[in-house]
N, CA, C and O atoms as a GROMACS GRO file, in nm:
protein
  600
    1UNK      N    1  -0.287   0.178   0.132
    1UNK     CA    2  -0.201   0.166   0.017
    1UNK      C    3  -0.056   0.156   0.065
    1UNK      O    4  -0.008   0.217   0.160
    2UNK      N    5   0.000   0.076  -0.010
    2UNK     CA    6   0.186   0.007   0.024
    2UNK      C    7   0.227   0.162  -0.018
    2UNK      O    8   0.193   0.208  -0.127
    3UNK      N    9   0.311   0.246   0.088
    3UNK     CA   10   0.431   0.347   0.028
    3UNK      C   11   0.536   0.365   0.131
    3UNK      O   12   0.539   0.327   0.248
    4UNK      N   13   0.626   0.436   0.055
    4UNK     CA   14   0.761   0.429   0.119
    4UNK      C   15   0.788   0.586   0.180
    4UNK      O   16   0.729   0.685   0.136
    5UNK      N   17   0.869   0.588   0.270
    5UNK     CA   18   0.889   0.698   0.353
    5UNK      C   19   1.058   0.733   0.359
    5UNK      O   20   1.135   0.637   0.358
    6UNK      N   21   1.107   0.860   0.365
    6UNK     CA   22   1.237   0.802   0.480
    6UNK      C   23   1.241   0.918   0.571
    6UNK      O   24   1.164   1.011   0.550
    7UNK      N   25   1.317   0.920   0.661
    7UNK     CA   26   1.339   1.008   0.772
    7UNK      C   27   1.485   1.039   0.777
    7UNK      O   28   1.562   0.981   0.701
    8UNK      N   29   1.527   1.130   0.865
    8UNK     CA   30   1.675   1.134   0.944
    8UNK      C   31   1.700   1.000   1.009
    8UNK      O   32   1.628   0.900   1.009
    9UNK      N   33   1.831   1.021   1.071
    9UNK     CA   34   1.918   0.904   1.115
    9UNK      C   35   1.797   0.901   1.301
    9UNK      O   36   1.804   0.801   1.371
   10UNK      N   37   1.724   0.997   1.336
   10UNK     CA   38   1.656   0.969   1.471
   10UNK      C   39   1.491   0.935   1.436
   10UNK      O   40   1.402   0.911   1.517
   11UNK      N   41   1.488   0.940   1.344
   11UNK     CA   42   1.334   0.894   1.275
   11UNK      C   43   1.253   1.024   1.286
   11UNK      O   44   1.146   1.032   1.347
   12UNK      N   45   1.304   1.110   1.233
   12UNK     CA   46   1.229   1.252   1.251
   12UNK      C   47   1.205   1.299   1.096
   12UNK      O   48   1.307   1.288   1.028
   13UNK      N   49   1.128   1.334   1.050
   13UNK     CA   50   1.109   1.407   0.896
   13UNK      C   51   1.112   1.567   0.895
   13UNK      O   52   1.162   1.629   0.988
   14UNK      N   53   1.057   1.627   0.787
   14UNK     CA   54   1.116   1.764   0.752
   14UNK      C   55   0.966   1.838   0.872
   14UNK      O   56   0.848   1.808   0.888
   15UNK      N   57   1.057   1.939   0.927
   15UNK     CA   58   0.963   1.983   1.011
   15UNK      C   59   0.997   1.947   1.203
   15UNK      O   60   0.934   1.995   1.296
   16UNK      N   61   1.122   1.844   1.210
   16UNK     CA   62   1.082   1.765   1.303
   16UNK      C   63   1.018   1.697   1.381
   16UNK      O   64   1.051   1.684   1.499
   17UNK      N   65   0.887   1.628   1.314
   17UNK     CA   66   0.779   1.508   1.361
   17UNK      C   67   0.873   1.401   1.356
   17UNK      O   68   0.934   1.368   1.255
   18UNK      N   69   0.887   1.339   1.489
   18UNK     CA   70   0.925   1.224   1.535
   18UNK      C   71   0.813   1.104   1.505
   18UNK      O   72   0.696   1.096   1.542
   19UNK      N   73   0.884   1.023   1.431
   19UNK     CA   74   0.850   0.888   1.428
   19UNK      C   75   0.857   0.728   1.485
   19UNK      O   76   0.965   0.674   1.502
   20UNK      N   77   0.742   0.668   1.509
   20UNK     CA   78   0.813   0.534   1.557
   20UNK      C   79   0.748   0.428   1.475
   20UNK      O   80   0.659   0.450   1.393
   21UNK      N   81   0.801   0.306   1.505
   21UNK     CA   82   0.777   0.174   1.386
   21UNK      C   83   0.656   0.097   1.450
   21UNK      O   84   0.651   0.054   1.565
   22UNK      N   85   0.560   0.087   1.354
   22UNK     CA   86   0.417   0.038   1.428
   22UNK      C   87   0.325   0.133   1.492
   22UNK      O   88   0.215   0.082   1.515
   23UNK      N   89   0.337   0.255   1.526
   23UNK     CA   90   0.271   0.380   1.555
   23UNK      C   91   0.178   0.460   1.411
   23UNK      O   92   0.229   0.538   1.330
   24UNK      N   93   0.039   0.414   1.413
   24UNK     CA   94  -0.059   0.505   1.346
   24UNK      C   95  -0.057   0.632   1.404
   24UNK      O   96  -0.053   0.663   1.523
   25UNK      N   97  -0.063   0.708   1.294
   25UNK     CA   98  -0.031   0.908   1.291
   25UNK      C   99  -0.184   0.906   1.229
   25UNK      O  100  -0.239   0.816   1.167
   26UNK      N  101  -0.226   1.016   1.261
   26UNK     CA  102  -0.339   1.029   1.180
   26UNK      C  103  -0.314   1.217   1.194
   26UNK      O  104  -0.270   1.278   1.291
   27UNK      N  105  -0.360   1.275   1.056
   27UNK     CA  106  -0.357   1.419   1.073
   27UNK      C  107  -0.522   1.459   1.028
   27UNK      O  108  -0.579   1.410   0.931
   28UNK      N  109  -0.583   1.560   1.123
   28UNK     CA  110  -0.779   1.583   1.085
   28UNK      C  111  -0.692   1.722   0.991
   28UNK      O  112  -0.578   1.766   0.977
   29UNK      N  113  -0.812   1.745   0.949
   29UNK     CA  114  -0.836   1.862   0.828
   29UNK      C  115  -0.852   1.864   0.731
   29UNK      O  116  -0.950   1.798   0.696
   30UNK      N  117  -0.770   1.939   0.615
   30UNK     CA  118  -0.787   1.909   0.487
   30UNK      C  119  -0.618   1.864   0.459
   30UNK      O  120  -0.520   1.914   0.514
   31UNK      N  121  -0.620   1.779   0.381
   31UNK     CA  122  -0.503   1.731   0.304
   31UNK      C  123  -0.447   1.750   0.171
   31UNK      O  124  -0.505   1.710   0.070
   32UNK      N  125  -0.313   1.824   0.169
   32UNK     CA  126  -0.275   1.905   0.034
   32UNK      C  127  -0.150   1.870   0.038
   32UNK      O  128  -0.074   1.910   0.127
   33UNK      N  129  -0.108   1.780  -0.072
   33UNK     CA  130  -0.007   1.714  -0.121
   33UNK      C  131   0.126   1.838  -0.080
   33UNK      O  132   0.109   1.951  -0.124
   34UNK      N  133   0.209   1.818  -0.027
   34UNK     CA  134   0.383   1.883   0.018
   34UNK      C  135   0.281   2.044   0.080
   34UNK      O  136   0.321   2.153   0.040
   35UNK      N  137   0.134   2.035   0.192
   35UNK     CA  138   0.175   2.097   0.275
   35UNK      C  139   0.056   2.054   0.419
   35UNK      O  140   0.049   2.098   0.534
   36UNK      N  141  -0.001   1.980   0.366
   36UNK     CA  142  -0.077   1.930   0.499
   36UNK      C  143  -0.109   1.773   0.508
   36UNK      O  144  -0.177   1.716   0.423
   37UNK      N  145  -0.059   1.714   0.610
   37UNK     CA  146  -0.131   1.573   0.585
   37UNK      C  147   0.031   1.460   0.612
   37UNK      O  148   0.149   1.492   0.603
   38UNK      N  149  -0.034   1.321   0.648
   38UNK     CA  150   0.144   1.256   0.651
   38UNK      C  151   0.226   1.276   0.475
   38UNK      O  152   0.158   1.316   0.381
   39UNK      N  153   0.323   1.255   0.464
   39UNK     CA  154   0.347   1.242   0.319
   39UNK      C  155   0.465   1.074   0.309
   39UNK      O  156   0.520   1.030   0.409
   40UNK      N  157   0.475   1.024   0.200
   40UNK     CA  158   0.560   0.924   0.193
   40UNK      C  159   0.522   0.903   0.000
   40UNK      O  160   0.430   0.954  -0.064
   41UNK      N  161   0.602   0.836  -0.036
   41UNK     CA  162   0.599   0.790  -0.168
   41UNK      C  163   0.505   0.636  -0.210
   41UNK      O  164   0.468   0.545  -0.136
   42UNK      N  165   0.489   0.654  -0.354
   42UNK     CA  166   0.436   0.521  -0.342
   42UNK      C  167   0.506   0.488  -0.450
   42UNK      O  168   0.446   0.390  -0.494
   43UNK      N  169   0.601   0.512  -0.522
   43UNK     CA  170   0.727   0.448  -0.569
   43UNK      C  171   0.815   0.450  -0.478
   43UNK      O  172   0.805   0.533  -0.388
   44UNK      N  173   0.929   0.353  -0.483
   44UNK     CA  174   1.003   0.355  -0.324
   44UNK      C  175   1.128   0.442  -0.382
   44UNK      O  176   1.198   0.490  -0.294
   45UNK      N  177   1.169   0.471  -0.527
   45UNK     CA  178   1.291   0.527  -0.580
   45UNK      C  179   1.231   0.694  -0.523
   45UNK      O  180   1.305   0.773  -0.465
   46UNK      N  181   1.154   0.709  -0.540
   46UNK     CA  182   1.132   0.861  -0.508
   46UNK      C  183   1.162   0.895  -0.373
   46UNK      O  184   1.217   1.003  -0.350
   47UNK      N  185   1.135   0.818  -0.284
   47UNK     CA  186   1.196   0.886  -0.172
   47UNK      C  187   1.309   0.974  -0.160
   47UNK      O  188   1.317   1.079  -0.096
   48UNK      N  189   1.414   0.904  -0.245
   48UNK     CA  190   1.572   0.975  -0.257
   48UNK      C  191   1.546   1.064  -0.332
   48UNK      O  192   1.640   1.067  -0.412
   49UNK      N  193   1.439   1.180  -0.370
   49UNK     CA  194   1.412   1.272  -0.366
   49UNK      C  195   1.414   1.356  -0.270
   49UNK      O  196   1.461   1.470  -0.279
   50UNK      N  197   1.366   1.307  -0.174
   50UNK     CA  198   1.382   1.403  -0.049
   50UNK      C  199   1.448   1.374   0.094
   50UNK      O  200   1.437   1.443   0.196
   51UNK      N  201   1.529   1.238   0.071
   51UNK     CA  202   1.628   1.196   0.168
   51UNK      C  203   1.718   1.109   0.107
   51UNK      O  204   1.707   0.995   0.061
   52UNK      N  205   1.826   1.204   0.122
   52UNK     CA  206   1.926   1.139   0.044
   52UNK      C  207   1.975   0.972   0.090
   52UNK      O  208   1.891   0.916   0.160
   53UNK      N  209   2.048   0.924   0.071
   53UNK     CA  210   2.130   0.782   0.113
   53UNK      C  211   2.245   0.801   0.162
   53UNK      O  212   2.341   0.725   0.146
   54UNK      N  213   2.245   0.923   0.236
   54UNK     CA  214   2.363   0.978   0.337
   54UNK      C  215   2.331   0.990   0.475
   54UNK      O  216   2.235   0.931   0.523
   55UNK      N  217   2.433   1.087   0.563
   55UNK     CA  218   2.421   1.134   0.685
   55UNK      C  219   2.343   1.051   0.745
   55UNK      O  220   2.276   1.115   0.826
   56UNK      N  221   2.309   0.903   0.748
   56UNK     CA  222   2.220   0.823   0.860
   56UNK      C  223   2.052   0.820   0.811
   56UNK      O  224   1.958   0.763   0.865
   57UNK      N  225   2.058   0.899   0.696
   57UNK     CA  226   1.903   0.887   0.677
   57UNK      C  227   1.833   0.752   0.638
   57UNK      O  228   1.886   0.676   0.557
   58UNK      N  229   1.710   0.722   0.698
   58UNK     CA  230   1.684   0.580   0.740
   58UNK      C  231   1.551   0.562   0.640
   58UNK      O  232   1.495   0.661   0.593
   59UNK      N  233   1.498   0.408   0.608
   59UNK     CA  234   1.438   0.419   0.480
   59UNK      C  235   1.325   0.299   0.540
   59UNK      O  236   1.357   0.190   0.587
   60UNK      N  237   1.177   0.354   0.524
   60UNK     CA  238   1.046   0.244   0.575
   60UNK      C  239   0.951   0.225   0.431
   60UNK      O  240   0.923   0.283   0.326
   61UNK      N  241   0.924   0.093   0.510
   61UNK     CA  242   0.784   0.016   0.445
   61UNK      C  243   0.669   0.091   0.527
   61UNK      O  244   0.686   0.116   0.646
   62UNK      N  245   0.534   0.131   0.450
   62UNK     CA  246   0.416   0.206   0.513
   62UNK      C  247   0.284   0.203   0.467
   62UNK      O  248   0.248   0.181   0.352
   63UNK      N  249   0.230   0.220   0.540
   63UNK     CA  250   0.094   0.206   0.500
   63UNK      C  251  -0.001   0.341   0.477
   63UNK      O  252  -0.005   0.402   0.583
   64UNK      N  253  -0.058   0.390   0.401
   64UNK     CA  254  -0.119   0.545   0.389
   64UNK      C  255  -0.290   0.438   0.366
   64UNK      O  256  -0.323   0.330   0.317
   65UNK      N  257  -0.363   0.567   0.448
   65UNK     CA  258  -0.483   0.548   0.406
   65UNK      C  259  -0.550   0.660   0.455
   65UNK      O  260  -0.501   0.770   0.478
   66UNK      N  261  -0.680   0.619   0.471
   66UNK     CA  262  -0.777   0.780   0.492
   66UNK      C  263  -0.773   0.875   0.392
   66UNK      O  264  -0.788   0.821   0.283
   67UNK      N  265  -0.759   0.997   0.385
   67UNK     CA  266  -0.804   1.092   0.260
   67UNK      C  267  -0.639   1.120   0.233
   67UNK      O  268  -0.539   1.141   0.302
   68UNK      N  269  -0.674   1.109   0.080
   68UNK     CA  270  -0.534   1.097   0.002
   68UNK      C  271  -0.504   1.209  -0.106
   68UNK      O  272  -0.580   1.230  -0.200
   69UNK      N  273  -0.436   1.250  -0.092
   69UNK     CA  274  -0.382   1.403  -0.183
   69UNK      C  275  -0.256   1.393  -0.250
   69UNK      O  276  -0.162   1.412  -0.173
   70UNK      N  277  -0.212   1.361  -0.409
   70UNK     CA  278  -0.146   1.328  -0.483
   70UNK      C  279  -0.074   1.464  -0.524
   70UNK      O  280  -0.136   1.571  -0.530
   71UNK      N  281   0.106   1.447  -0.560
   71UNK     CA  282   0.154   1.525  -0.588
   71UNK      C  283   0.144   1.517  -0.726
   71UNK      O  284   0.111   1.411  -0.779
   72UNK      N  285   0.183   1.675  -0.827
   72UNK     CA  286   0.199   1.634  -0.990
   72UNK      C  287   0.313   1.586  -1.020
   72UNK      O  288   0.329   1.516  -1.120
   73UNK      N  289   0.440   1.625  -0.912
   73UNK     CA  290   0.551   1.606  -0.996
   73UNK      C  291   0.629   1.481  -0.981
   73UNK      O  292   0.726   1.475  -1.056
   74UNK      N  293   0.608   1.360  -0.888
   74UNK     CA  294   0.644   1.221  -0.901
   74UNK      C  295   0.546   1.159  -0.793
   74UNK      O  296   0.439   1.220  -0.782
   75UNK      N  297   0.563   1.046  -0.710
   75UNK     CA  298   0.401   0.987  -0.641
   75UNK      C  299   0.439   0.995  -0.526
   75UNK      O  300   0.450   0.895  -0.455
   76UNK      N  301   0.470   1.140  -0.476
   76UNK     CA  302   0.458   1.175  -0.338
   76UNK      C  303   0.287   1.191  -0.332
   76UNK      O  304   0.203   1.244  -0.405
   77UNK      N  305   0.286   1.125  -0.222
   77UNK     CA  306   0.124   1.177  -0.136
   77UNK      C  307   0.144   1.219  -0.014
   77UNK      O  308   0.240   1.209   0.062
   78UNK      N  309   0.024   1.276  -0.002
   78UNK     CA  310  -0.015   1.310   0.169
   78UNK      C  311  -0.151   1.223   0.217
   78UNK      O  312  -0.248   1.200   0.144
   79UNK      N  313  -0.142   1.196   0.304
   79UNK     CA  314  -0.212   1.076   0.399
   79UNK      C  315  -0.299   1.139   0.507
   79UNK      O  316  -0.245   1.227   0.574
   80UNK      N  317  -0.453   1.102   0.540
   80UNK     CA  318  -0.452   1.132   0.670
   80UNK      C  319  -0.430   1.069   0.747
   80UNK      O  320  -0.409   1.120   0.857
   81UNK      N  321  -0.423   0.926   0.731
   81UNK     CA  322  -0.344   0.833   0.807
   81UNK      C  323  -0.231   0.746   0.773
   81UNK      O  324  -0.219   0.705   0.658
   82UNK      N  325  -0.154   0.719   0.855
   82UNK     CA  326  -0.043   0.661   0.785
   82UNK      C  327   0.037   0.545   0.900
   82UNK      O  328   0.008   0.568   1.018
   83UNK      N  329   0.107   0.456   0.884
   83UNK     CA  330   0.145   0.358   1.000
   83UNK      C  331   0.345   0.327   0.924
   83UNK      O  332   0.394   0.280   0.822
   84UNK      N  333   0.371   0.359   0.992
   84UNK     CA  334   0.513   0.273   0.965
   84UNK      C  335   0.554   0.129   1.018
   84UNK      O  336   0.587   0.092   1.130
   85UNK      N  337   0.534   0.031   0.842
   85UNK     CA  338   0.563  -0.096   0.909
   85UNK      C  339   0.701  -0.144   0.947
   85UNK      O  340   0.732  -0.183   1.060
   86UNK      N  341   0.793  -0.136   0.826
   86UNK     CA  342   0.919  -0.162   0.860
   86UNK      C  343   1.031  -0.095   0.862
   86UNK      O  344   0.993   0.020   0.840
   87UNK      N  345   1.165  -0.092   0.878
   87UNK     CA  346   1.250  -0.066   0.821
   87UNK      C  347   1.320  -0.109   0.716
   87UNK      O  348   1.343  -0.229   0.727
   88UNK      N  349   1.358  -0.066   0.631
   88UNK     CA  350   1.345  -0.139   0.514
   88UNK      C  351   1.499  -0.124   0.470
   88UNK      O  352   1.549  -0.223   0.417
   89UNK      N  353   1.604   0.027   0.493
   89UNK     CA  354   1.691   0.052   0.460
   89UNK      C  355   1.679   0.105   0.282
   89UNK      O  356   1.574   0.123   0.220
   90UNK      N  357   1.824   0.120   0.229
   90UNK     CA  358   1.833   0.136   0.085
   90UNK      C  359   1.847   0.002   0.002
   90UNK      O  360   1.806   0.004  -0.114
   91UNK      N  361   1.895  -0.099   0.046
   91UNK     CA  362   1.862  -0.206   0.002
   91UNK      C  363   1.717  -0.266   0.017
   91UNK      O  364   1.677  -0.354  -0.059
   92UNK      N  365   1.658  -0.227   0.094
   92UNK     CA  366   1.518  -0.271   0.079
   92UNK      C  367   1.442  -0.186  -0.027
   92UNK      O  368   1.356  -0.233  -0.102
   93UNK      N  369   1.498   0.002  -0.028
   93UNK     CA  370   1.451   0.029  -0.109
   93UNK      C  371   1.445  -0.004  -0.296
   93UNK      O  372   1.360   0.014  -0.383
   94UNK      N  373   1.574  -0.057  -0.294
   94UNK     CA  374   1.615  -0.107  -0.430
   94UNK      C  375   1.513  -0.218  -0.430
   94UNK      O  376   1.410  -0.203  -0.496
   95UNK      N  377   1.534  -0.336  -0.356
   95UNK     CA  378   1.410  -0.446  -0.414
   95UNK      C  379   1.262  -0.402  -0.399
   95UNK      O  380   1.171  -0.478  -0.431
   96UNK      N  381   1.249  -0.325  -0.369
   96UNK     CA  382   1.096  -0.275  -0.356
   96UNK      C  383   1.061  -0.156  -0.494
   96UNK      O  384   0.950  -0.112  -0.526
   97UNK      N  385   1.212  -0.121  -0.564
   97UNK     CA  386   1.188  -0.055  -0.698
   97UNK      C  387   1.174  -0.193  -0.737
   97UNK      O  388   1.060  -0.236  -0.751
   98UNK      N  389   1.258  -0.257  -0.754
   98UNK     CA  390   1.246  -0.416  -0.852
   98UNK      C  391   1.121  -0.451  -0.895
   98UNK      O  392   1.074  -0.442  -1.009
   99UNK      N  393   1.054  -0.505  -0.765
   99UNK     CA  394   0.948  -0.556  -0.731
   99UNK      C  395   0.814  -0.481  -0.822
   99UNK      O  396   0.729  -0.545  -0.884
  100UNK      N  397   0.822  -0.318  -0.811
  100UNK     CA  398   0.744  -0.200  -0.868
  100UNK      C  399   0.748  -0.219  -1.030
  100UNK      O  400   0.653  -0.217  -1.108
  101UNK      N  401   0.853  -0.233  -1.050
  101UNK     CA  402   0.922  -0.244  -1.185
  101UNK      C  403   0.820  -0.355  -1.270
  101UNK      O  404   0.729  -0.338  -1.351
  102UNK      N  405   0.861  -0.431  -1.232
  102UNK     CA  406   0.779  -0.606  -1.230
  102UNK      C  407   0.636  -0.570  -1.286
  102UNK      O  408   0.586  -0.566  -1.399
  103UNK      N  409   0.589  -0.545  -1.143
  103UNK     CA  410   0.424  -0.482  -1.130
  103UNK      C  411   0.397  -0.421  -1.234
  103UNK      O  412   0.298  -0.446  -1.303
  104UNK      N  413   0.492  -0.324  -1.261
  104UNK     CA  414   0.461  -0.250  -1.381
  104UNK      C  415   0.453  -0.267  -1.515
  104UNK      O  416   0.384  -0.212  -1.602
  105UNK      N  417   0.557  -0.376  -1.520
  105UNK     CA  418   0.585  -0.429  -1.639
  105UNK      C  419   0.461  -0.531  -1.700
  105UNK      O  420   0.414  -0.538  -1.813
  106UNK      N  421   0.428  -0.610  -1.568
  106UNK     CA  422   0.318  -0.683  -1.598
  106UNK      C  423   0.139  -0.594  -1.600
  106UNK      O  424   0.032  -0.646  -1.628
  107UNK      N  425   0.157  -0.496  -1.572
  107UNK     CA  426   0.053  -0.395  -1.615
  107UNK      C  427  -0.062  -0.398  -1.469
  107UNK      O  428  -0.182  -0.376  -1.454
  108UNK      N  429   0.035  -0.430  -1.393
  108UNK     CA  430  -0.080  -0.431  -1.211
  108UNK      C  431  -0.052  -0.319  -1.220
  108UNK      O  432  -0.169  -0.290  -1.197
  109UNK      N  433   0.013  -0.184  -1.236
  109UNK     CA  434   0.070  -0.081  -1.184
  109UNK      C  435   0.035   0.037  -1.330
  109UNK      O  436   0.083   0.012  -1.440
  110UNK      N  437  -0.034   0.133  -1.312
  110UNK     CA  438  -0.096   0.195  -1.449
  110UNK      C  439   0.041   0.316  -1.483
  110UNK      O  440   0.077   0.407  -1.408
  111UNK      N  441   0.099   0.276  -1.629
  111UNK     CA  442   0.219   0.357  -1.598
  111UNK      C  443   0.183   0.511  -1.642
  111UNK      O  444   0.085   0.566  -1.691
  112UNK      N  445   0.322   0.554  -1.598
  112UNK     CA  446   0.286   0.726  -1.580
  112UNK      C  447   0.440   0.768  -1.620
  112UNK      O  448   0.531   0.698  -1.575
  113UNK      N  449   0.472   0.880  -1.703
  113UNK     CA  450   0.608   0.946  -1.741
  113UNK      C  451   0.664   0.998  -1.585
  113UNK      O  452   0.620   1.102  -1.536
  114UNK      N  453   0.772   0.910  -1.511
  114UNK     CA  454   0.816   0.989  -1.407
  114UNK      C  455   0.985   0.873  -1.432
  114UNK      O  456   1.071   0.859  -1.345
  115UNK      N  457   0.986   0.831  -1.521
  115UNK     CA  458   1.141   0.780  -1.549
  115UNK      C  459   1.176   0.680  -1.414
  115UNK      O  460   1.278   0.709  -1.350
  116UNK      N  461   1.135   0.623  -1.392
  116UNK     CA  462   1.168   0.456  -1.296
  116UNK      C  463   1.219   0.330  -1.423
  116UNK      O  464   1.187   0.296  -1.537
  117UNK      N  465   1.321   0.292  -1.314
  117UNK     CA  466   1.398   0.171  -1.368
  117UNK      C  467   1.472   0.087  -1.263
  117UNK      O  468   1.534   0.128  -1.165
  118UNK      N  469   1.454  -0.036  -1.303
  118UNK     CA  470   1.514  -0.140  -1.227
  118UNK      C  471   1.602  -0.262  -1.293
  118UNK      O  472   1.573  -0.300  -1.406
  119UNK      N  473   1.647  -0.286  -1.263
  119UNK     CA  474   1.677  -0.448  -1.329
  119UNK      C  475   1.811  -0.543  -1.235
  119UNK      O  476   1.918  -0.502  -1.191
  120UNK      N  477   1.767  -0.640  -1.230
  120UNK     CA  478   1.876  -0.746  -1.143
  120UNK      C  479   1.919  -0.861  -1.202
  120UNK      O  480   1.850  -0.890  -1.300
  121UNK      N  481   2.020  -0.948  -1.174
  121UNK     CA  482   2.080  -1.080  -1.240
  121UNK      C  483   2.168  -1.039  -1.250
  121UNK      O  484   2.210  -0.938  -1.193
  122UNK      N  485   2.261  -1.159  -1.385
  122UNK     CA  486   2.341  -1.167  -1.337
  122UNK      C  487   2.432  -1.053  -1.419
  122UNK      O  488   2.552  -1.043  -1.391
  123UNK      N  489   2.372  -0.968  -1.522
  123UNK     CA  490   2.408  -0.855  -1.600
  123UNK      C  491   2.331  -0.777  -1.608
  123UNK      O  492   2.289  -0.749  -1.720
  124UNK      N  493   2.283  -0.712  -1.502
  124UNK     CA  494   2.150  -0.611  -1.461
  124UNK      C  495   2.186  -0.475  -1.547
  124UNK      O  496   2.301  -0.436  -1.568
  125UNK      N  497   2.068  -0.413  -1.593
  125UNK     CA  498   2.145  -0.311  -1.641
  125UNK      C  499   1.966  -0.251  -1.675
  125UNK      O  500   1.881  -0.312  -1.739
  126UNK      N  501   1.949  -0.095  -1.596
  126UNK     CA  502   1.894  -0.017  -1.608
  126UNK      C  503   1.902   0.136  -1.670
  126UNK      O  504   2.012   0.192  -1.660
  127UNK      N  505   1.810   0.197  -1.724
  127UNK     CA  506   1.823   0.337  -1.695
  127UNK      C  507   1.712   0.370  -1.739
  127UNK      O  508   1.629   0.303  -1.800
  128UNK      N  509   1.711   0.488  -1.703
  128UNK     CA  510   1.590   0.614  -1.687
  128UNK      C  511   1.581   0.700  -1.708
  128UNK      O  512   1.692   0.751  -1.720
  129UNK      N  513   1.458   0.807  -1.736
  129UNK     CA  514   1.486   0.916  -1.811
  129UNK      C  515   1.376   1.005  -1.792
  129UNK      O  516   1.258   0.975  -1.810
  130UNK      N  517   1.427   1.138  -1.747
  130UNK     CA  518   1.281   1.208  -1.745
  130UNK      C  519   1.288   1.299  -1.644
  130UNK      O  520   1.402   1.340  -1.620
  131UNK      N  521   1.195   1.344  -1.574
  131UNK     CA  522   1.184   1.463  -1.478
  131UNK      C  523   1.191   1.369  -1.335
  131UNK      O  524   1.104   1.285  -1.310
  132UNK      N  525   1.269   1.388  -1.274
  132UNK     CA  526   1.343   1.293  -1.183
  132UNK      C  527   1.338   1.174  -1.192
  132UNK      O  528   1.274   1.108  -1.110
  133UNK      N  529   1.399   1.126  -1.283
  133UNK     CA  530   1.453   0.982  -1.334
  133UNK      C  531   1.570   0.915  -1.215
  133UNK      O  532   1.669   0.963  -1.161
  134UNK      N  533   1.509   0.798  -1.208
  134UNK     CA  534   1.583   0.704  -1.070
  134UNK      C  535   1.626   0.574  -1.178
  134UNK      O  536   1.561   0.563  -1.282
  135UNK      N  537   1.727   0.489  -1.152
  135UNK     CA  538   1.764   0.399  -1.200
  135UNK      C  539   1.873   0.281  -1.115
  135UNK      O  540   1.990   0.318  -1.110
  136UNK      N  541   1.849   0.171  -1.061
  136UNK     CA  542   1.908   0.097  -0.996
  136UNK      C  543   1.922  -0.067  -1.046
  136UNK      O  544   1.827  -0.135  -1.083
  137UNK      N  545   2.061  -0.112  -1.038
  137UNK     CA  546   2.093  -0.247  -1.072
  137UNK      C  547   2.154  -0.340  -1.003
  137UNK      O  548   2.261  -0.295  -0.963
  138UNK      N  549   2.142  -0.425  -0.978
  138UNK     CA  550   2.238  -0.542  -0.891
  138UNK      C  551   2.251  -0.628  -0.962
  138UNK      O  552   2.189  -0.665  -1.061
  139UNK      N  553   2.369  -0.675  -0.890
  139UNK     CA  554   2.418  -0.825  -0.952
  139UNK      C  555   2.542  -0.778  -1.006
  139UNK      O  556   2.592  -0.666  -1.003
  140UNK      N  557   2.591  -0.913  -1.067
  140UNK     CA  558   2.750  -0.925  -1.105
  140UNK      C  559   2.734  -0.823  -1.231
  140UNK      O  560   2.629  -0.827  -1.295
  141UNK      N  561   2.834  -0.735  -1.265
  141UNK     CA  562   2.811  -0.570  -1.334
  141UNK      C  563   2.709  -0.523  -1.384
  141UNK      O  564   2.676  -0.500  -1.500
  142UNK      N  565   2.650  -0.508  -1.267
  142UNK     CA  566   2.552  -0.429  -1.268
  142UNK      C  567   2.532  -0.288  -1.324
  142UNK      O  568   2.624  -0.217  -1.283
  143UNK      N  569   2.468  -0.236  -1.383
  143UNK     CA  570   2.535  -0.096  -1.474
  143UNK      C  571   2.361  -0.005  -1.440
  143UNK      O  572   2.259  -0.065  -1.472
  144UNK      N  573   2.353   0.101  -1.391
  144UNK     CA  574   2.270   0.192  -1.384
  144UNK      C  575   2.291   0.336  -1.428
  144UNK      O  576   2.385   0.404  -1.388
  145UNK      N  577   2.176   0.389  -1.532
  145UNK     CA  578   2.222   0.539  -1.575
  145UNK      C  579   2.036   0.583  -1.521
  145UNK      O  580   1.938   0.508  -1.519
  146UNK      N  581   2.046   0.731  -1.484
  146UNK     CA  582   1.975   0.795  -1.461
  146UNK      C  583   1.994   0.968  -1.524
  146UNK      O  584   2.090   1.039  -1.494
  147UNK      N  585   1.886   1.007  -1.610
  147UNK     CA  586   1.883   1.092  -1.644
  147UNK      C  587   1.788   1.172  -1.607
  147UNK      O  588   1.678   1.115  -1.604
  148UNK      N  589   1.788   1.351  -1.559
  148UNK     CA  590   1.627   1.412  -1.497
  148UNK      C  591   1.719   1.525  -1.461
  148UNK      O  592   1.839   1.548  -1.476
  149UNK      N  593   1.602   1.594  -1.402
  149UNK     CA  594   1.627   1.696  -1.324
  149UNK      C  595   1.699   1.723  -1.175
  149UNK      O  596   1.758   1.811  -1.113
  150UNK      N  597   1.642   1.554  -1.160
  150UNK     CA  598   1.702   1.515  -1.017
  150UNK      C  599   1.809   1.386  -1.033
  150UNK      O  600   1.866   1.340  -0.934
   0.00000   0.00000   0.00000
């Protein structure tokens, strides 16, 4: 399954597990969403839940598979396997909300109350709302509001 990750500015996550790009992780045991297992998002706005768009923190394209353990409170998972394909940055993360957005809109993507929003052109204009509500826009005045907890 396509999800998004981010790390520190040395590719290390919470805990200090060092990461590299193209390297399968695999973790054996049991897998429990924020405490055993890889974790990454499968909305890409959620990441900036748990790494901000500061201090060098760095932002991937990924792959999760093997036994999968879902969080309740936005679409963090834990993985027993997991591969980092790209780097993607925060601009990659924005078109990869877009892209989600889309999906969603066109009903590939089964929706769920966690407040995601996107929109681009040439008067983009998003917002969001809810228990960590994310909201992002590009283009010529672009206007984004986000409302949540986070």
């Amino acid at each position: 399954m396509e999800t998004f990750k981010g790390t520190d500015k040395d590719m290390k996550c919470y805990g200090g597990f060092q990461y590299e790009l193209g390297k399968t992780y695999v973790d054996d045991g049991a897998i429990r969403c924020g405490d055993k297992g890889i974790h990454s998002c499968e909305v890409p706005m959620d990441v900036l839940s748990y790494f901000a768009p500061t201090g060098g923190n760095r932002f991937f394209f990924g792959e999760a598979t093997g036994e999968i353990d879902r969080d309740d409170d936005d679409s963090k998972i834990s993985s027993s396997e997991f591969t980092l394909k790209a780097e993607i940055g925060i601009a990659g993360l924005i078109k990869a909300q877009v892209e989600y957005v889309k999906r969603l809109m066109k009903g590939h993507i089964s929706q769920e109350v966690r407040g995601h929003a996107a929109a681009q052109g040439d008067r983009g204009h998003a917002a969001a709302q809810g228990y960590r509500g994310h909201a992002a826009a590009q283009g010529y005045n672009g206007h984004a509001a986000a409302q949540g907890d986070y």
